[in-house]
Structure formats: structure tokens, C-alpha cells
N, C-alpha and C positions, 0 to 999 in steps of 0.2 A: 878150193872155193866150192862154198854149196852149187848144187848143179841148179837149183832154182835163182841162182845170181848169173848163171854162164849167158850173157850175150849169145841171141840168136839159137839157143838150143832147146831141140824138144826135150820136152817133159811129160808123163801121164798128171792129169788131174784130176777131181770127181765136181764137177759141174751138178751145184743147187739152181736150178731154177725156179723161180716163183712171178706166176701174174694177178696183181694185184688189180682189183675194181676202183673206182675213183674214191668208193668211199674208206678204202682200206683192205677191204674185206678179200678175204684169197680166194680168188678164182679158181688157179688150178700150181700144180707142182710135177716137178720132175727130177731125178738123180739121175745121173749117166756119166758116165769114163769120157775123157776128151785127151786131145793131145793139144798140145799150147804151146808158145816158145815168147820169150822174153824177146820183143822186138824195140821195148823204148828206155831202158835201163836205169829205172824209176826204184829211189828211195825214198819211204815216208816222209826222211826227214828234209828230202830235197822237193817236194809236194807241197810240204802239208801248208806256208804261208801263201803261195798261190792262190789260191781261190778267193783268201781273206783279203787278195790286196797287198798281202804283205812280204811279196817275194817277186822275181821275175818266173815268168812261165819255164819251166824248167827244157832245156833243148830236146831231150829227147818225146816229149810229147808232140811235139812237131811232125817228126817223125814218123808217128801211126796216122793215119789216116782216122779223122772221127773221133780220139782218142782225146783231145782237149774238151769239147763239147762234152761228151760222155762225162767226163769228172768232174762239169762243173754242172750238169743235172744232177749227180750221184751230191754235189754238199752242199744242193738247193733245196733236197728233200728235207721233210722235218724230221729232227732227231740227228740231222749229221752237223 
């Protein structure tokens, strides 16, 4: 199994950050190394009717703490 699928295990990643002004416009940006670990064991395809309504909340978003809110800001923005 790919290691980025392994339950509960770290990983190196490269964290894009970007802050955005209300009008779009970029603020500011950053790149930097992180360490991460898959803590809610989340497939696209087990996601993605969620937020439309059209699936149950997937269990392991439960799970994380903040981690339900966070995804349904991320496909309230425009363009998601």
C-alpha cells in the first residue's frame, strides 16, 4: 500500500500556503516541508457527494477535529 494511504502514519509533505485579501487579490505566500499523518482515512470518491447533499458525511471526518467545517468552506468557495 502507498505510504500516503497508511492510517495514522507520518509522511514528509511541501506545504503551499497562500493568503488571500477579500477581493482575491494575494496577500502573501509561502513553501515549507511539513510532516502530516493521515488521521481520517478520506477517499475522493468517499467525499466527494457530501457536501452536495448527496452522500452521508463520511465517518472518518468525525474523527478530526475542525476537519468537517474546513471542507465545507473549501467547496463553498467559488470555483469548487
Amino acid at each position: 500500500m502507498p505510504l500516503f494511504l497508511v492510517y495514522e502514519s507520518d509522511r514528509l509533505a511541501i506545504v503551499i500556503e497562500m493568503v488571500f485579501a477579500g477581493d482575491g487579490s494575494l496577500q502573501s505566500s509561502d513553501l515549507y516541508g511539513a510532516m502530516v499523518r493521515n488521521r481520517a482515512k478520506l477517499a475522493c470518491n468517499s467525499v466527494a457527494g457530501w457536501p452536495d447533499g448527496k452522500g452521508p458525511m463520511p465517518k472518518g471526518i468525525g474523527m478530526v477535529n475542525g476537519l468537517g467545517e474546513n471542507l465545507w468552506l473549501r467547496t463553498a468557495l467559488p470555483g469548487n
